[in-house]
N, CA, C and O of each residue as an XYZ file, in Angstrom:
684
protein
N      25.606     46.417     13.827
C      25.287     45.667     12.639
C      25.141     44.188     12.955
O      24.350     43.509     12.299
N      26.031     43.542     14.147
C      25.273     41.798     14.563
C      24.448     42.149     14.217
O      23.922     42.035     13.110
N      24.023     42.889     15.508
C      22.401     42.335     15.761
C      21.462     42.358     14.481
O      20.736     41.383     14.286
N      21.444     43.500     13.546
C      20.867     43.551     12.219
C      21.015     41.907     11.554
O      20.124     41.073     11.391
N      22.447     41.816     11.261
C      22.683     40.963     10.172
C      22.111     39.276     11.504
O      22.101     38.142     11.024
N      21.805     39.460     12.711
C      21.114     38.293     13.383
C      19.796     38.124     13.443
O      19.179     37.100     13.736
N      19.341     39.319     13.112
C      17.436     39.836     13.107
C      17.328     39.335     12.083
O      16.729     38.260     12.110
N      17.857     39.853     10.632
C      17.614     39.141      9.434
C      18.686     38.536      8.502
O      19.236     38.884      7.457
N      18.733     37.660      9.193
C      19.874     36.338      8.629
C      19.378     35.905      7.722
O      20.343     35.660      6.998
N      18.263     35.529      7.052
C      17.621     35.167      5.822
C      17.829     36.546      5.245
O      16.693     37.013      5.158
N      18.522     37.257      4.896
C      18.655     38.462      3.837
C      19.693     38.560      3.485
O      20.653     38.729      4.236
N      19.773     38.438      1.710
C      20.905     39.009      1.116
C      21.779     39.951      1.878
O      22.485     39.550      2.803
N      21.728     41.534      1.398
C      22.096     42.288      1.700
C      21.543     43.422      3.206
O      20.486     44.036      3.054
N      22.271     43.587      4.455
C      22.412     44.570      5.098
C      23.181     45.762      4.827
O      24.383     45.853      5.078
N      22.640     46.463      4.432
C      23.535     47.725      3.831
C      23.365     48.907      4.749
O      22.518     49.139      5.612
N      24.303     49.520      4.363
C      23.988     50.847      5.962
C      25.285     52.081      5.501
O      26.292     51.836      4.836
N      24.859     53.473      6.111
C      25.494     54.160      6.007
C      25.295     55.052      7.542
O      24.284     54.883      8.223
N      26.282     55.902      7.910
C      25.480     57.134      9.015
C      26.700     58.240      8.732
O      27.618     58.134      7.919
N      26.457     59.189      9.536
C      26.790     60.554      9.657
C      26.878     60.666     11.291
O      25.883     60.682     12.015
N      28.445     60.754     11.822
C      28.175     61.544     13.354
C      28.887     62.724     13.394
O      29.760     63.126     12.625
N      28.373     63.277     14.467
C      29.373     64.613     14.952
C      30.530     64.077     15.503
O      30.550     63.385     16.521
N      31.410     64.365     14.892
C      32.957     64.364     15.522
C      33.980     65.662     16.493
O      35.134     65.925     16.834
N      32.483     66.178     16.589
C      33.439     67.348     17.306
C      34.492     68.124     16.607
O      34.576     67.896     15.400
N      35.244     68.920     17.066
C      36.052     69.575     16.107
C      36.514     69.312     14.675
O      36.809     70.142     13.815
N      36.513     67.783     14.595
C      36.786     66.978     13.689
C      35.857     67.058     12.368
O      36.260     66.759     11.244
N      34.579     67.498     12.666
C      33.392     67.641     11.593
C      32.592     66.401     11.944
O      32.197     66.001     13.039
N      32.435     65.813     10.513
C      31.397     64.804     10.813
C      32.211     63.582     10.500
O      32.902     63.672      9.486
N      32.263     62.462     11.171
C      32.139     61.113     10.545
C      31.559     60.172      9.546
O      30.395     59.844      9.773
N      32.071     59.719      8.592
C      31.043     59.252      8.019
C      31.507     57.327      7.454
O      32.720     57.120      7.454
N      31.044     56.696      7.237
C      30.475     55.355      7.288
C      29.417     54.440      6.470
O      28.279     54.290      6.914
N      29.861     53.793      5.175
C      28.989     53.232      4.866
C      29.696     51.779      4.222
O      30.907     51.555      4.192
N      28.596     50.851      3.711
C      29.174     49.462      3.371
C      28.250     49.003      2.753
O      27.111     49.095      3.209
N      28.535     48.317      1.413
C      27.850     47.839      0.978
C      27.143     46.176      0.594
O      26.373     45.641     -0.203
N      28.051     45.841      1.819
C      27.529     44.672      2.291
C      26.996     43.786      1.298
O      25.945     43.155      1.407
N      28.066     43.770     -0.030
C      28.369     42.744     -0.897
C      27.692     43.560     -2.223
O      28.036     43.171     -3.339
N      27.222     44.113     -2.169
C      26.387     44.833     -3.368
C      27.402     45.481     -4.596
O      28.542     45.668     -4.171
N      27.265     45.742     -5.592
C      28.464     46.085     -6.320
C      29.139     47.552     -5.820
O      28.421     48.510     -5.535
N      30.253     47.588     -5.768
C      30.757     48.854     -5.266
C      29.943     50.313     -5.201
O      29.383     50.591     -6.262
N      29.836     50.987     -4.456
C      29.149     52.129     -4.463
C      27.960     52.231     -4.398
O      27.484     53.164     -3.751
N      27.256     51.444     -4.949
C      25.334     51.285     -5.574
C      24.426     50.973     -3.831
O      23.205     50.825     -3.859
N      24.887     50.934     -2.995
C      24.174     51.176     -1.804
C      24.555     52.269     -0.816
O      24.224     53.452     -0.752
N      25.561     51.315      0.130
C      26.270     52.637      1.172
C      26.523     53.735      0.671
O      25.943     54.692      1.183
N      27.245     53.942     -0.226
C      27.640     55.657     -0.937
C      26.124     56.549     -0.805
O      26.002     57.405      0.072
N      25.144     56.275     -1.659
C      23.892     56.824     -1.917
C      23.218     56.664     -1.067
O      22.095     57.079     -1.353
N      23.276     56.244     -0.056
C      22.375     56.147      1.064
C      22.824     57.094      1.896
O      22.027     57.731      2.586
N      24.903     57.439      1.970
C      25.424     58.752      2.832
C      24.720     59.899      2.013
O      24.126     60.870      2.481
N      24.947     59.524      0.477
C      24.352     61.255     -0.012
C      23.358     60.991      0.422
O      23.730     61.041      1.595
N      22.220     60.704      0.499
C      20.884     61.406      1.034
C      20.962     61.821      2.191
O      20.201     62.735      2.506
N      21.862     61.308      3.145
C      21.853     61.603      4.443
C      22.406     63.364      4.680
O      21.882     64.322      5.248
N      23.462     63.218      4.075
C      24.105     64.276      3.936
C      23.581     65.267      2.998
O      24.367     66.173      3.276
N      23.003     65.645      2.302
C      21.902     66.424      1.352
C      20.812     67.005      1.910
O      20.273     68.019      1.467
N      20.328     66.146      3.261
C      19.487     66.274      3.886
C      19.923     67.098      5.392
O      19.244     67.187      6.415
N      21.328     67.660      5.108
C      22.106     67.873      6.486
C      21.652     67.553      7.772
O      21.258     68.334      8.638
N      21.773     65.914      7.835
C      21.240     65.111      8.963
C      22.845     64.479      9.693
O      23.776     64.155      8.956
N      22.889     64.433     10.496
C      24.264     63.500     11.308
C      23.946     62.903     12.617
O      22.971     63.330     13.235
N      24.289     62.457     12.845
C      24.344     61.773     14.669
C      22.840     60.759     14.145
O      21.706     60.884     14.607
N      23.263     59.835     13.127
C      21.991     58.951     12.734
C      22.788     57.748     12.017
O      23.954     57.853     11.635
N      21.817     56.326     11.859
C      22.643     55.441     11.274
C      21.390     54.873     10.343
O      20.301     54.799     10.913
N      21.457     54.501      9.069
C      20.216     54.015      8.335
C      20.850     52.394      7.582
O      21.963     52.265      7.073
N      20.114     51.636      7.664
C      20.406     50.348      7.769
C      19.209     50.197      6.445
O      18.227     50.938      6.469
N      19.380     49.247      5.384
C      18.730     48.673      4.187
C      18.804     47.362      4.075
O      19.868     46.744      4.016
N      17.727     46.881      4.041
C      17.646     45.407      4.286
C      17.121     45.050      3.555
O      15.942     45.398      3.488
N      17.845     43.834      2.225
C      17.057     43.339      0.868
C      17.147     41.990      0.566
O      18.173     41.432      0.178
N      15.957     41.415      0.763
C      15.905     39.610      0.549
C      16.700     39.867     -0.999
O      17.896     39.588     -1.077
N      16.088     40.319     -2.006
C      16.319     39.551     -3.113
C      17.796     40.178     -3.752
O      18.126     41.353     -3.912
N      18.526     38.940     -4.043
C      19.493     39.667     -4.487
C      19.993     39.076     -5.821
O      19.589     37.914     -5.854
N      20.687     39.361     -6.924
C      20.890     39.048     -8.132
C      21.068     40.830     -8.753
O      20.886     41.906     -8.184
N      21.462     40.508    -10.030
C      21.729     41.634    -11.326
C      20.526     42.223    -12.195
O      20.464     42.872    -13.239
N      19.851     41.845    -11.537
C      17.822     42.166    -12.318
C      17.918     43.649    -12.431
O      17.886     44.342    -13.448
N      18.046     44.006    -11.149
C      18.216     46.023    -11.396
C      19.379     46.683    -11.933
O      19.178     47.879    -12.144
N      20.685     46.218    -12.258
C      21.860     46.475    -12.759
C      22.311     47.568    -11.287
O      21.851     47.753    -10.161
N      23.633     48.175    -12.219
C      23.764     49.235    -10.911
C      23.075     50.572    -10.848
O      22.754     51.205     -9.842
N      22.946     50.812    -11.839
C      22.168     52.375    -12.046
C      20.355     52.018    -10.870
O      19.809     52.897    -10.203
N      19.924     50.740    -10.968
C      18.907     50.598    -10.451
C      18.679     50.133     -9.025
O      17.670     50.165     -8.320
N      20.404     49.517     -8.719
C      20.739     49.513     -7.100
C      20.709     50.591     -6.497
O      20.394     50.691     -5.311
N      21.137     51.840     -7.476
C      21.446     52.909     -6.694
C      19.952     53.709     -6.389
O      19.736     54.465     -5.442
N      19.166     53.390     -7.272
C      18.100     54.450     -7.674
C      17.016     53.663     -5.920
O      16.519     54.149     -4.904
N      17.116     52.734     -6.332
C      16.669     51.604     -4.887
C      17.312     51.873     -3.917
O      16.458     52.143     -3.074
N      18.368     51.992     -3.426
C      18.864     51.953     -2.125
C      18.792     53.675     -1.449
O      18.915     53.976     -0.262
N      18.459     55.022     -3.112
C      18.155     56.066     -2.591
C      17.050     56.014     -2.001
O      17.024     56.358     -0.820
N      16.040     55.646     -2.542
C      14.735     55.671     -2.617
C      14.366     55.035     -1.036
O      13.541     55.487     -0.241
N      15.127     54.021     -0.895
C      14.783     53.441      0.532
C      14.978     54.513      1.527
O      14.156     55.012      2.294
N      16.357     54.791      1.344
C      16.908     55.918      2.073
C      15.805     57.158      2.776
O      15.495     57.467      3.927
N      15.429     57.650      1.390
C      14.203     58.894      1.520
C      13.244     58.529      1.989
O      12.659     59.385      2.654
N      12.622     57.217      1.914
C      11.129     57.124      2.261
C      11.571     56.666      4.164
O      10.926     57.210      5.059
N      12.399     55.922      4.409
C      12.923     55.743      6.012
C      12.926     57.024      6.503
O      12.269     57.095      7.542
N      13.434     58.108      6.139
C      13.805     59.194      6.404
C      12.471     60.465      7.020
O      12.233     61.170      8.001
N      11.663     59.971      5.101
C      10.357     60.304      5.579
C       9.478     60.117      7.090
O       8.738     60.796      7.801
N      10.049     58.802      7.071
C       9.035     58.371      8.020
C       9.710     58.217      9.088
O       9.388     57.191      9.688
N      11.122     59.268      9.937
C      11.341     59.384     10.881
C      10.917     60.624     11.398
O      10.521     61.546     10.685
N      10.992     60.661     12.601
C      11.000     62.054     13.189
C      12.446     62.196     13.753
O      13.173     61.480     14.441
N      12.590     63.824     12.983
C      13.957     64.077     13.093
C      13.829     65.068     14.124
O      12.894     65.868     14.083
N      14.725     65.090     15.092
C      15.303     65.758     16.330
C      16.409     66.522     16.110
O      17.536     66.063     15.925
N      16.007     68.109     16.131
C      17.127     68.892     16.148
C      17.485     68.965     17.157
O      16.658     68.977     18.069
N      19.020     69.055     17.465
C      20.190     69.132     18.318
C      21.301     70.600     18.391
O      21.891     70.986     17.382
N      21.395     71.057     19.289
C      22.392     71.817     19.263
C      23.314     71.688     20.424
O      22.893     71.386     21.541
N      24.902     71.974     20.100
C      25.748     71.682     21.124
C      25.238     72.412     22.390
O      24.593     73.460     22.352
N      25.573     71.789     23.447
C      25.178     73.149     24.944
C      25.710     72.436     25.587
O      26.699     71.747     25.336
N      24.869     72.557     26.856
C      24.931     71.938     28.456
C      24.159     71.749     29.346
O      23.229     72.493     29.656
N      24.576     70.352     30.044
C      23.846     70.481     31.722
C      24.327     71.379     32.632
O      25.470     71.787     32.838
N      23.420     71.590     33.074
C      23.886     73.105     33.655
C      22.686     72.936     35.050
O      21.602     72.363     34.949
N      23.211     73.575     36.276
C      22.200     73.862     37.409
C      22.382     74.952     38.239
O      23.383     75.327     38.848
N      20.948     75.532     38.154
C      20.963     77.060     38.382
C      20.619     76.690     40.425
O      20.261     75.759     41.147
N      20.988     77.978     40.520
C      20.425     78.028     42.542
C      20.069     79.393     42.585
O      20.740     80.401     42.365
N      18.740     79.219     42.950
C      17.541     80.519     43.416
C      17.246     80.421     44.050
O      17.357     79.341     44.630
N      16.258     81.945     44.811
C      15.603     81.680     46.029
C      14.347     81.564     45.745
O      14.019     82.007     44.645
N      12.992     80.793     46.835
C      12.181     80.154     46.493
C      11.068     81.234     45.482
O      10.173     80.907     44.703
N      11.430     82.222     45.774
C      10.513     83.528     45.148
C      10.890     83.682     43.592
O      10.489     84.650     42.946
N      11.558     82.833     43.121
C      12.043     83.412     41.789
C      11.330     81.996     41.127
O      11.036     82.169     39.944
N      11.052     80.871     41.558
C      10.935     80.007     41.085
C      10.215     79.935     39.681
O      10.663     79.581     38.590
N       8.616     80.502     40.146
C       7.714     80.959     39.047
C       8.156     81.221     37.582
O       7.909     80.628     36.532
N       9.042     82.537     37.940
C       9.622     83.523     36.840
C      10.814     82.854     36.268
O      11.204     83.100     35.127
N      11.380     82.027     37.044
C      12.739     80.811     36.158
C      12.246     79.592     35.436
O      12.933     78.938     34.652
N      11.346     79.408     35.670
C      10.133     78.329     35.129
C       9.725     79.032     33.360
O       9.967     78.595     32.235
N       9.004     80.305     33.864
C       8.589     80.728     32.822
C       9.471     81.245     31.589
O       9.129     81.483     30.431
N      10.686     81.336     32.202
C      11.394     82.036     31.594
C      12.421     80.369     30.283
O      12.810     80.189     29.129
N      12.336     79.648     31.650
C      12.762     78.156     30.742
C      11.973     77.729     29.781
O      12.346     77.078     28.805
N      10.546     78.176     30.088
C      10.161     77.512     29.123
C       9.716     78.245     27.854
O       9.358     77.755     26.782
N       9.844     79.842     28.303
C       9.403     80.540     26.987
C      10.927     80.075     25.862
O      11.000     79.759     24.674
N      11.473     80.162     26.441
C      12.937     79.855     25.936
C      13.192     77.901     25.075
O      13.841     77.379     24.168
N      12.381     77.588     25.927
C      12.529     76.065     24.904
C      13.472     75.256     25.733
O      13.818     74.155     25.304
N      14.036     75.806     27.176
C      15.002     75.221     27.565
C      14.784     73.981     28.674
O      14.212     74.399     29.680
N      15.092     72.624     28.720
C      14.473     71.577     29.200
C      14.801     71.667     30.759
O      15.890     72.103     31.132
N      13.789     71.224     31.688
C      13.979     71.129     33.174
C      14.379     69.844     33.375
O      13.390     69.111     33.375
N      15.466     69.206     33.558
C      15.763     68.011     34.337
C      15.357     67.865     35.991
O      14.388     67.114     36.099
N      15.491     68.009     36.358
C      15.021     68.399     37.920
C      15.174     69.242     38.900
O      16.174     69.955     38.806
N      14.446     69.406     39.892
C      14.153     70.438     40.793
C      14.414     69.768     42.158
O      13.616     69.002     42.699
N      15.435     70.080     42.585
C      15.677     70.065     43.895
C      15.446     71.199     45.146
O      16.165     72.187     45.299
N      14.346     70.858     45.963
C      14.305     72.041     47.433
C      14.739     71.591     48.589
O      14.542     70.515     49.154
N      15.643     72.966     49.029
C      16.417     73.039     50.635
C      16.121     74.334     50.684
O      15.167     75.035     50.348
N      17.322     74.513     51.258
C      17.237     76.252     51.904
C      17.321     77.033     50.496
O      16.948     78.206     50.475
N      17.745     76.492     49.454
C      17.368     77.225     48.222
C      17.288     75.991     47.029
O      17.698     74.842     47.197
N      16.634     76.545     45.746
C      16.048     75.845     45.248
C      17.311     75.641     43.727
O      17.597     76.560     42.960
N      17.812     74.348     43.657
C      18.569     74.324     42.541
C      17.555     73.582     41.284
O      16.551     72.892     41.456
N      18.215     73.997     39.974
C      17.429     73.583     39.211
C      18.082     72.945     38.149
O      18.516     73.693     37.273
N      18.249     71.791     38.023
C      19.195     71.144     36.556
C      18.510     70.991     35.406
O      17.410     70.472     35.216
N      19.681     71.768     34.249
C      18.495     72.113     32.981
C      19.124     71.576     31.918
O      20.221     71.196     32.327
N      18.988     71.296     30.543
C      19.761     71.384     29.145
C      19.782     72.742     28.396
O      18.726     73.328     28.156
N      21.154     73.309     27.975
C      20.574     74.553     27.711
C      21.635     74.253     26.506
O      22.480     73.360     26.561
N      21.434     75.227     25.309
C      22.064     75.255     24.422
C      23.187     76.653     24.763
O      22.889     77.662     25.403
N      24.857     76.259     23.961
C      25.446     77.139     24.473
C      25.604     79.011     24.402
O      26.216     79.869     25.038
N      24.567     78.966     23.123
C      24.197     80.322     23.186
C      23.595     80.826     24.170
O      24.121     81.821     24.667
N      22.322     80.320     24.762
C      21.683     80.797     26.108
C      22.444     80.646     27.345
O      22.218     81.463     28.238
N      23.417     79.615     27.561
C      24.096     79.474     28.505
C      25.050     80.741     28.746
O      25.189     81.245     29.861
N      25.560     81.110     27.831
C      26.029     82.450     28.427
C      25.462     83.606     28.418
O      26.044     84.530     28.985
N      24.376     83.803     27.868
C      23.740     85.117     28.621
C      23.300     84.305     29.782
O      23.541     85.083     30.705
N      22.814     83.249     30.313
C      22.703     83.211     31.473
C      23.458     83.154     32.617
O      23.023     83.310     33.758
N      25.288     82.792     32.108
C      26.445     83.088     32.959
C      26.488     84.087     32.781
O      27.266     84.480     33.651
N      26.180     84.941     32.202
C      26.796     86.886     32.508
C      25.848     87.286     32.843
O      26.219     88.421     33.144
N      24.914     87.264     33.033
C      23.424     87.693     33.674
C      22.880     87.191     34.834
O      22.067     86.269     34.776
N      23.251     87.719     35.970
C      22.830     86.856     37.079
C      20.932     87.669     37.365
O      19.924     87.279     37.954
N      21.222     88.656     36.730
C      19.490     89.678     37.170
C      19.111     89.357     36.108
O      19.820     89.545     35.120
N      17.628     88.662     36.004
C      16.482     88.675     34.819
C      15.434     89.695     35.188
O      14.296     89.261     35.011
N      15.493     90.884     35.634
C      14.130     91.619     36.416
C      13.547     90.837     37.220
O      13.639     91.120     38.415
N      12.683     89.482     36.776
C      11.623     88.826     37.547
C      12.370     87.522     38.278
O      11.739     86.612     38.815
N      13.555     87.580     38.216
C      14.385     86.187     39.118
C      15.837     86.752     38.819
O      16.312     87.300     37.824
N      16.305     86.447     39.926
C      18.181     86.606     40.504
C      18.414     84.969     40.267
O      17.832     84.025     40.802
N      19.303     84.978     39.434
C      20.318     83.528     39.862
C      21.089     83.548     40.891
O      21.279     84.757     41.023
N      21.798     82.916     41.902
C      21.940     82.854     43.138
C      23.471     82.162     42.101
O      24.447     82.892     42.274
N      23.683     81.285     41.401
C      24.952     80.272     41.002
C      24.368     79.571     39.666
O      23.320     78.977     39.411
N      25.285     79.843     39.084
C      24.773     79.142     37.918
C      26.327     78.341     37.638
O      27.382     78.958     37.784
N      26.264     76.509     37.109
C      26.879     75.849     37.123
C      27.247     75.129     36.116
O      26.676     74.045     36.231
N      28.237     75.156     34.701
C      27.722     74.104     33.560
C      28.334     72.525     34.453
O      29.212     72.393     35.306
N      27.594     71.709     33.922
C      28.006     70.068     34.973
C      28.499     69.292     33.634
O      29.360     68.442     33.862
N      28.150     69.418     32.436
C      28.535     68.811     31.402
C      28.414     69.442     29.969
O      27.591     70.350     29.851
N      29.168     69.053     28.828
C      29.105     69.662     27.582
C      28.116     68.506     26.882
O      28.371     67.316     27.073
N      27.144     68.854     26.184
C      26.387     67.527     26.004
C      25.217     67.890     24.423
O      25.155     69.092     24.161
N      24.566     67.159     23.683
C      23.723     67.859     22.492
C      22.075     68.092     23.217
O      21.467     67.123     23.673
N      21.733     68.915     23.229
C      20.514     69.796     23.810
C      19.468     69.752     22.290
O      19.657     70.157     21.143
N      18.172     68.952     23.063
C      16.882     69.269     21.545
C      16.900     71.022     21.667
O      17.038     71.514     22.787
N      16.787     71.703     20.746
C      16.044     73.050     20.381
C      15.204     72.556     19.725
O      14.340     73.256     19.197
């Protein structure tokens, strides 16, 4: 929020709310209304967020004019409205919990672990070759374990499969 309230220092109000994953904990949540009358920004800016079952995001409202012209019923109706149309105009990235993870094959399977990552949606971080070929991927944790209990796919043998970190994976 500096940096916000240093970008636009000529503005009344910086208002902001977000939603994170807290891990076991659920979600976090966070808002302020950054002088505005109680509730009539941050609050309504979390409900949309949350209505919209969005988290691991932060939305920031930025308003030169400030005074009692809109009352509160019309702060709120404004600071939703901002909310939705920002929202609109993001592109939202689904996430699911998983892992980095790196598989080791032999060079003959490569093809068929390729194809198989990608019919699957699952991201290639990189490809390392030696005497066998490891492969570091993002996988979500549902696929990760059929791929730890499954070392035979018919068209490729996993040789070792490794999770390296617990981390949020795009699906």
């Amino acid at each position: 929020m500096k940096y916000i309230k240093k970008k636009y220092n000529d503005a009344r109000h910086n208002c902001f709310a977000y939603a994170i994953e807290a891990g076991n904990d659920g979600i976090a949540v966070k808002y302020n209304d950054d002088g505005e009358p109680s509730g009539t920004a941050g609050a309504p800016m979390l409900k949309t967020i949350l209505e919209k079952g969005l988290s691991n995001m932060l939305v920031v409202v930025t308003r030169y004019f400030g005074g009692i012209l809109l009352g509160t019923g019309g702060l709120v109706r404004a600071y939703t409205e901002a909310t939705e149309q920002a929202l609109k105009n993001t592109e939202i990235i689904e996430k699911a919990k998983g892992y980095q993870a790196k598989i080791q094959i032999e060079y003959n399977s490569l093809e068929a672990l390729k194809y198989y990552l990608n019919k699957n949606n699952i991201n290639i971080i990189n490809i390392e070759y030696s005497d066998i070929i490891e492969v570091e991927i993002e996988i979500t944790k549902e696929l990760s374990e059929k791929m730890s209990n499954n070392y035979n796919f018919g068209n490729f043998q996993i040789i070792n499969y490794k999770k390296i970190k617990e981390k949020f994976v795009e699906i």
